[in-house]
N, C-alpha and C positions, 0 to 999 in steps of 0.2 A: 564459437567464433574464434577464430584464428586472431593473433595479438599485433598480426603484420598491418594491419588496415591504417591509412595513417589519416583517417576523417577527424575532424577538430570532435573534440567530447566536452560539453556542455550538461548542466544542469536545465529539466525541463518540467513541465507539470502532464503526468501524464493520469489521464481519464478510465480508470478502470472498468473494463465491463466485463459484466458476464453473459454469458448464452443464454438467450429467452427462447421459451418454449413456446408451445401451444396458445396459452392465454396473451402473450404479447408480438403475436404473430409472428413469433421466430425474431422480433426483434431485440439486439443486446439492450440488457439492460446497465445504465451507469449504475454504481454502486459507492464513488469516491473518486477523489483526487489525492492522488501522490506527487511526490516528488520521486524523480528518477535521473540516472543520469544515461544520455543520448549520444548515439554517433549524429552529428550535422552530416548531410549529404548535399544538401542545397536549400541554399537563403534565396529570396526575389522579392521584388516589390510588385506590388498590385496598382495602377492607377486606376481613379473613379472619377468619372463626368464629373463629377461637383469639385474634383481638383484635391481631391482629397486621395493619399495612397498608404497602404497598410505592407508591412514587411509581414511573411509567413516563412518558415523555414520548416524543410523535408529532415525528416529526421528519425532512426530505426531505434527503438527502446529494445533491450539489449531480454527483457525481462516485461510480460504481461500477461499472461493468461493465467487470470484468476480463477477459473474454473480447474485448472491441477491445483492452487494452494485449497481448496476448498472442499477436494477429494481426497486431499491428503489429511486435512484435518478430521476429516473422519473415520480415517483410520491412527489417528495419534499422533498423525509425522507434520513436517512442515515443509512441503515442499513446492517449490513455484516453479516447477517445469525448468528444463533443457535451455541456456542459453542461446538465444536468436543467432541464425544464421545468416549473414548479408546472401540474399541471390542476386543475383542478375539475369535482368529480360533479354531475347534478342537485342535490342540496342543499348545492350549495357547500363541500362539504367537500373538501380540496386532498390531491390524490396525485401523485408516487405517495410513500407512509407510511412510513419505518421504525419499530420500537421502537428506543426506547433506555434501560436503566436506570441510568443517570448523565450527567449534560455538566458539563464543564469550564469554567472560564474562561482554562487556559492550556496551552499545547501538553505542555509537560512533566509535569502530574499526569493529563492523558489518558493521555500514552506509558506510565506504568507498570503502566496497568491492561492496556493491549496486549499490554506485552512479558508481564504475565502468564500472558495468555491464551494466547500463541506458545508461554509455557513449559509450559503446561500442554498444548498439544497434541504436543509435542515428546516429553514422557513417555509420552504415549499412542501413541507409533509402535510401542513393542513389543509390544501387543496385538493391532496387525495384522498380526504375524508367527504363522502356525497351526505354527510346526516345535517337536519337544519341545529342548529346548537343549541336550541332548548330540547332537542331531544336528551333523555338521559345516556344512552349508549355514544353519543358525541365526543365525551371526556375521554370515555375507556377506548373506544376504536382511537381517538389520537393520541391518546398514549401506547396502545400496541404498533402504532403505524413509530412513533419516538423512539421505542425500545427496539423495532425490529431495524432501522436506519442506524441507532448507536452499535447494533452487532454488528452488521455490514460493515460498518466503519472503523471498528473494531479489527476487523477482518482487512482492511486495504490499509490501515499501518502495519500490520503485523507483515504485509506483504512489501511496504515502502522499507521496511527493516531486514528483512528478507533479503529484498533487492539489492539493497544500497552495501549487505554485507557481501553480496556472489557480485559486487563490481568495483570492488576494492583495489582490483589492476588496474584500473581506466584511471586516469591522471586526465582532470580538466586541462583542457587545452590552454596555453597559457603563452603561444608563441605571437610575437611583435609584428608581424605582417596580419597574421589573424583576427589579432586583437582590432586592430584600427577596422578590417574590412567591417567587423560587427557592430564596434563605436559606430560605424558609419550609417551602417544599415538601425542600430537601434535608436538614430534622433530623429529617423524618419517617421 
């Protein structure tokens, strides 16, 4: 990624997956929540019949695919792939897109909405255990289902640390017209 881009750069929580295979129908599987820092491409609001309306903002993580950190590590290196490149569609509009429903201005009121997230998928490990709980193998399958979530996890700080050092050029955006537009949009 070229350094000429002049997108506001914000703090976001970005959703890490990996490539599902076979057993999860080819679908990604989440594995964590980081904190990352984002080009902003576009803020909007949403209105909803009940009068209610939610801001979302479009936004490219500069750094994701966890599946190069996870190839790398086995072979002893640490490496989380090639920084993202902004393209553009025929009409100009820049991919590739994430959502986001909040950005920061600092690493540490991202981390809390992360670690929420972590905590929240942490509680949900025993629902992926099908045994009734006076079975005896109940304990040991939810504790292998515990250990194998703590490695993953393990795995997507190592990659928030990773990230956060290959984007040490990106200076959060911090200019006075920007600022307010976000004030504006984040008391909605």
């Amino acid at each position: 990624m070229n350094n000429d881009t002049n997108f506001p750069i914000k703090y976001a929580v970005l959703e890490l997956k990996e490539s599902g295979g076979y057993i999860t129908n080819y679908k990604d599987i989440i594995r964590g929540y980081i904190v990352s820092k984002c080009w902003v491409v576009e803020s909007a609001i949403k209105y909803f019949s009940d009068g209610n309306a939610k801001v979302f903002h479009k936004v490219i993580f500069p750094y994701k695919d966890l599946d190069t950190l996870k190839t790398s590590l086995r072979n002893d290196k640490e490496f989380i792939g090639e920084r993202v490149t902004i393209n553009y569609d025929f009409n100009y509009n820049p991919h590739p897109i994430d959502i986001a429903s909040e950005l920061f201005y600092s690493y540490d009121e991202a981390k809390v909405i992360a670690e929420e997230k972590n905590k929240d998928m942490k509680n949900h490990i025993a629902s992926k255990v099908y045994f009734n709980t006076s079975d005896l193998k109940f304990k040991q399958t939810l504790s292998d289902y515990a250990q194998e979530w703590a490695k993953q996890l393990s795995i997507c700080q190592l990659f928030e640390k990773l990230s956060l050092s290959e984007t040490e050029d990106m200076t959060i955006t911090d200019s006075i017209n920007q600022d307010k537009k976000f004030q504006l949009l984040k008391k909605l």
